[in-house]
MMTF fields as JSON, N, C-alpha, C and O atoms, coordinates in Angstrom:
{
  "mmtfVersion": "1.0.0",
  "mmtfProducer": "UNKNOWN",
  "numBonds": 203,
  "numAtoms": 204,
  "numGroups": 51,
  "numChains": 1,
  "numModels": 1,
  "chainsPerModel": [1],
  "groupsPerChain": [51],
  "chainIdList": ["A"],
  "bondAtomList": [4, 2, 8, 6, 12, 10, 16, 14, 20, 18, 24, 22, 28, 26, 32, 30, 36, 34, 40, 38, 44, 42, 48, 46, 52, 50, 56, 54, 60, 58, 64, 62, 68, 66, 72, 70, 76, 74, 80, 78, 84, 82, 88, 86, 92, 90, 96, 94, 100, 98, 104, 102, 108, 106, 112, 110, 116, 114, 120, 118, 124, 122, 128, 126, 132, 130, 136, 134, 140, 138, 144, 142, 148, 146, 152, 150, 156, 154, 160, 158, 164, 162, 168, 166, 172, 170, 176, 174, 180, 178, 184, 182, 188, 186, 192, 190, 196, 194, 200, 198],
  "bondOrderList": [1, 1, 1, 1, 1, 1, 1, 1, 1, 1, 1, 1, 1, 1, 1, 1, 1, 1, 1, 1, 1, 1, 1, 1, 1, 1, 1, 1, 1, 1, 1, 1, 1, 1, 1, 1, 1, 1, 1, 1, 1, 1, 1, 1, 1, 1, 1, 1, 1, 1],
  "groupList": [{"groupName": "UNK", "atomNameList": ["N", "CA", "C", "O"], "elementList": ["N", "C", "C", "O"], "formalChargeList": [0, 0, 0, 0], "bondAtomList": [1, 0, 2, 1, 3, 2], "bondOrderList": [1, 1, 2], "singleLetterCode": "X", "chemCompType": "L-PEPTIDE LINKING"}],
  "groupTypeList": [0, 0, 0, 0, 0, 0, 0, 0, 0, 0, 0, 0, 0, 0, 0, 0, 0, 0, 0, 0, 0, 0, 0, 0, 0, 0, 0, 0, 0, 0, 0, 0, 0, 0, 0, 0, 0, 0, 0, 0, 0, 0, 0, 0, 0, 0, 0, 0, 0, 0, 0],
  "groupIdList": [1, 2, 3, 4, 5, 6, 7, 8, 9, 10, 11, 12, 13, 14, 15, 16, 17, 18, 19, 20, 21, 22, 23, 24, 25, 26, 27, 28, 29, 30, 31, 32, 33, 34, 35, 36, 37, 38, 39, 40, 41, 42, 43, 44, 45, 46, 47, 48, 49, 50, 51],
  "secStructList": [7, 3, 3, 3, 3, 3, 6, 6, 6, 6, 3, 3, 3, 3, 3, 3, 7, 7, 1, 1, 7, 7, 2, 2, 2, 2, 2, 2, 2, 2, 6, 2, 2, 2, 2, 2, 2, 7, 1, 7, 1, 7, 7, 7, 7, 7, 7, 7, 7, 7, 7],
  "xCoordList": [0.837, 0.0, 0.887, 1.794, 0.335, 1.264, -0.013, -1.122, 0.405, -0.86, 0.419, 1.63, -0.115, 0.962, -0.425, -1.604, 0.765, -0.092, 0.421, 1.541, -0.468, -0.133, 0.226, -0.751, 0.968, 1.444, 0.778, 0.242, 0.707, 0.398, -1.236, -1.954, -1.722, -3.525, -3.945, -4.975, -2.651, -3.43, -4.277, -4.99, -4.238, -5.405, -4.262, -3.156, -5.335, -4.59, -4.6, -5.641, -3.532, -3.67, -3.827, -4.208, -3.427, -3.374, -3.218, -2.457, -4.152, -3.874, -3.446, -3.756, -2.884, -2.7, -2.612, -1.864, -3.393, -3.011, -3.355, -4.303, -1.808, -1.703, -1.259, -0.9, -1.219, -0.857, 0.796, 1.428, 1.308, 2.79, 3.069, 2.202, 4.423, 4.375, 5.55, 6.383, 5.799, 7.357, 7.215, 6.347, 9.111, 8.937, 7.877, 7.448, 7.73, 6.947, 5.261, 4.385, 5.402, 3.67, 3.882, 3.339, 4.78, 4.777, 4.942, 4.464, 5.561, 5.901, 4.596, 4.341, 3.585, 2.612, 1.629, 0.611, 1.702, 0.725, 1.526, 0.801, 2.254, 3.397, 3.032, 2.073, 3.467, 3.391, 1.82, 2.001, 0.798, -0.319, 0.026, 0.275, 0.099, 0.292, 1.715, 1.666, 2.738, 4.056, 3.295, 3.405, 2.287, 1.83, 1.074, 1.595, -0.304, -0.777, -0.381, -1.0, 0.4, 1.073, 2.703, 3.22, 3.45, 4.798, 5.612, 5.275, 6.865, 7.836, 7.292, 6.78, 7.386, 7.729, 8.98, 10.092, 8.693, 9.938, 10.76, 11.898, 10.01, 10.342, 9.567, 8.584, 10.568, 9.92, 9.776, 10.705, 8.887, 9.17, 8.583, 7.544, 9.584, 8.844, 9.128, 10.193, 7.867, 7.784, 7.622, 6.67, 8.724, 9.273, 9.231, 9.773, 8.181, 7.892, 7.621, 6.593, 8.347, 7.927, 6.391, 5.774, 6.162, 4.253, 4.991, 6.128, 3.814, 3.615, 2.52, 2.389],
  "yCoordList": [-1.166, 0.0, 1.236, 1.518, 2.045, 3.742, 4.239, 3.736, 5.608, 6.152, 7.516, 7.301, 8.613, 9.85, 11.163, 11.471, 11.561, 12.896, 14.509, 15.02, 14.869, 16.059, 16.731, 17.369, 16.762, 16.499, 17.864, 17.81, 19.186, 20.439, 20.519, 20.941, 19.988, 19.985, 18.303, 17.849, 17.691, 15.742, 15.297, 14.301, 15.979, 15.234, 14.465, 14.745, 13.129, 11.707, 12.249, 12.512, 12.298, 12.823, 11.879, 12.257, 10.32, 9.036, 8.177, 8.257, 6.719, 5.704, 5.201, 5.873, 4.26, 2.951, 1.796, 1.74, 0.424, -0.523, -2.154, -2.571, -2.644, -3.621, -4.859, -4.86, -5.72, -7.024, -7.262, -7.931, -6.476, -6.433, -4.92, -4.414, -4.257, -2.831, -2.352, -2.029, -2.236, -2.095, -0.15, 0.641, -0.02, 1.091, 1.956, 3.11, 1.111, 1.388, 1.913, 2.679, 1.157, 1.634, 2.816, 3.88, 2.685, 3.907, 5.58, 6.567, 5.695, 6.504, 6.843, 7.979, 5.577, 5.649, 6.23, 6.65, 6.342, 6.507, 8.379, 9.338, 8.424, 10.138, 10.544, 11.268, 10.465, 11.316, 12.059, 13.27, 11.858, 13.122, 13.824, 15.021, 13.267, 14.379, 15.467, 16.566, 15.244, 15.987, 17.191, 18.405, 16.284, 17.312, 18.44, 19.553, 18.293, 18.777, 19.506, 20.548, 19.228, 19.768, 20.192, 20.977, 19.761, 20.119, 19.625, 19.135, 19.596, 18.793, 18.935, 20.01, 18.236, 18.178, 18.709, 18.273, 19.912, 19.921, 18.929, 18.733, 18.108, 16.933, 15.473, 15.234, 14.713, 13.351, 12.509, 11.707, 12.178, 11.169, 10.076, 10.068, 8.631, 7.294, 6.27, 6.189, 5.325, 4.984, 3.181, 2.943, 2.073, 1.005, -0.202, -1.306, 0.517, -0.633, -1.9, -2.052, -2.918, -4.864, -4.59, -3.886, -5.858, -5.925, -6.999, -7.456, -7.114, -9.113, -9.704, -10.902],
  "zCoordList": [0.0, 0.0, 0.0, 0.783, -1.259, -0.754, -0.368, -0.546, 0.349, 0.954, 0.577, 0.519, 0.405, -0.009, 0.999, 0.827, 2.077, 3.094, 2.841, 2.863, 2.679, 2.842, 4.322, 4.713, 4.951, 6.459, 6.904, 8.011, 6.186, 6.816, 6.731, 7.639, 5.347, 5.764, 6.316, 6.815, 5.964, 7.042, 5.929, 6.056, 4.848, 3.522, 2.599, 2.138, 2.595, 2.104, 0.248, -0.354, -0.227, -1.592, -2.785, -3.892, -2.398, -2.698, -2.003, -1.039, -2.411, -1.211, -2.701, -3.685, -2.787, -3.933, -3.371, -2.395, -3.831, -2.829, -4.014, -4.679, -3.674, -4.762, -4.249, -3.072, -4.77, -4.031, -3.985, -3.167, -5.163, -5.261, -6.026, -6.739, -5.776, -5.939, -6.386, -5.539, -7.517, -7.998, -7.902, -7.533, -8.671, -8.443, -10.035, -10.001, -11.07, -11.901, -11.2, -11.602, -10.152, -9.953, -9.089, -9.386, -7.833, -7.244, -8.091, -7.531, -9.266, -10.328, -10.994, -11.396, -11.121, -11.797, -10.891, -11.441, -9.68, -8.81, -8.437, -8.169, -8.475, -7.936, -8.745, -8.48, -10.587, -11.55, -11.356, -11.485, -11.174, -11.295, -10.182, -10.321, -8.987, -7.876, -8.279, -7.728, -9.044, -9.171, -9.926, -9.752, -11.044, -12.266, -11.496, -11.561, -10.634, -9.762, -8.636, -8.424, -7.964, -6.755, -7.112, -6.317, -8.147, -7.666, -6.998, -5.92, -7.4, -6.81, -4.953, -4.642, -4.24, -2.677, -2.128, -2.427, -1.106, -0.214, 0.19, -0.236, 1.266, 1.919, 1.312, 0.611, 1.981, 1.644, 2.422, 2.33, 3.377, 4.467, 3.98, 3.319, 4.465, 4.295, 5.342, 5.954, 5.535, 6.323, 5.512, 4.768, 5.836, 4.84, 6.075, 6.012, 7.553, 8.283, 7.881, 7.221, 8.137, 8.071, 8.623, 9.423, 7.43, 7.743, 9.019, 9.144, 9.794, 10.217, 9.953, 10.202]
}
């Protein structure tokens, strides 16, 4: 699952959620928000182990 936040309004801008997730989909899922919003200041990620 990506989920992409806007950290200053807390509004979820994309969830994406796939059974397997290369970096082709994450790109595929960023590119409208870059087009829309603009590069990002920051980038935080969070690459926690499921259990």
């Amino acid at each position: 699952m990506l989920t992409v936040l806007d950290e200053f309004t807390r509004q979820a801008l994309a969830v994406t959620v796939r059974t397997k997730m290369g970096a082709d989909d994450v790109l595929e899922a960023l590119n409208p928000l870059l087009l829309r919003h603009g590069s990002p200041e920051y980038i935080r990620s969070d690459n926690a182990p499921s259990s």
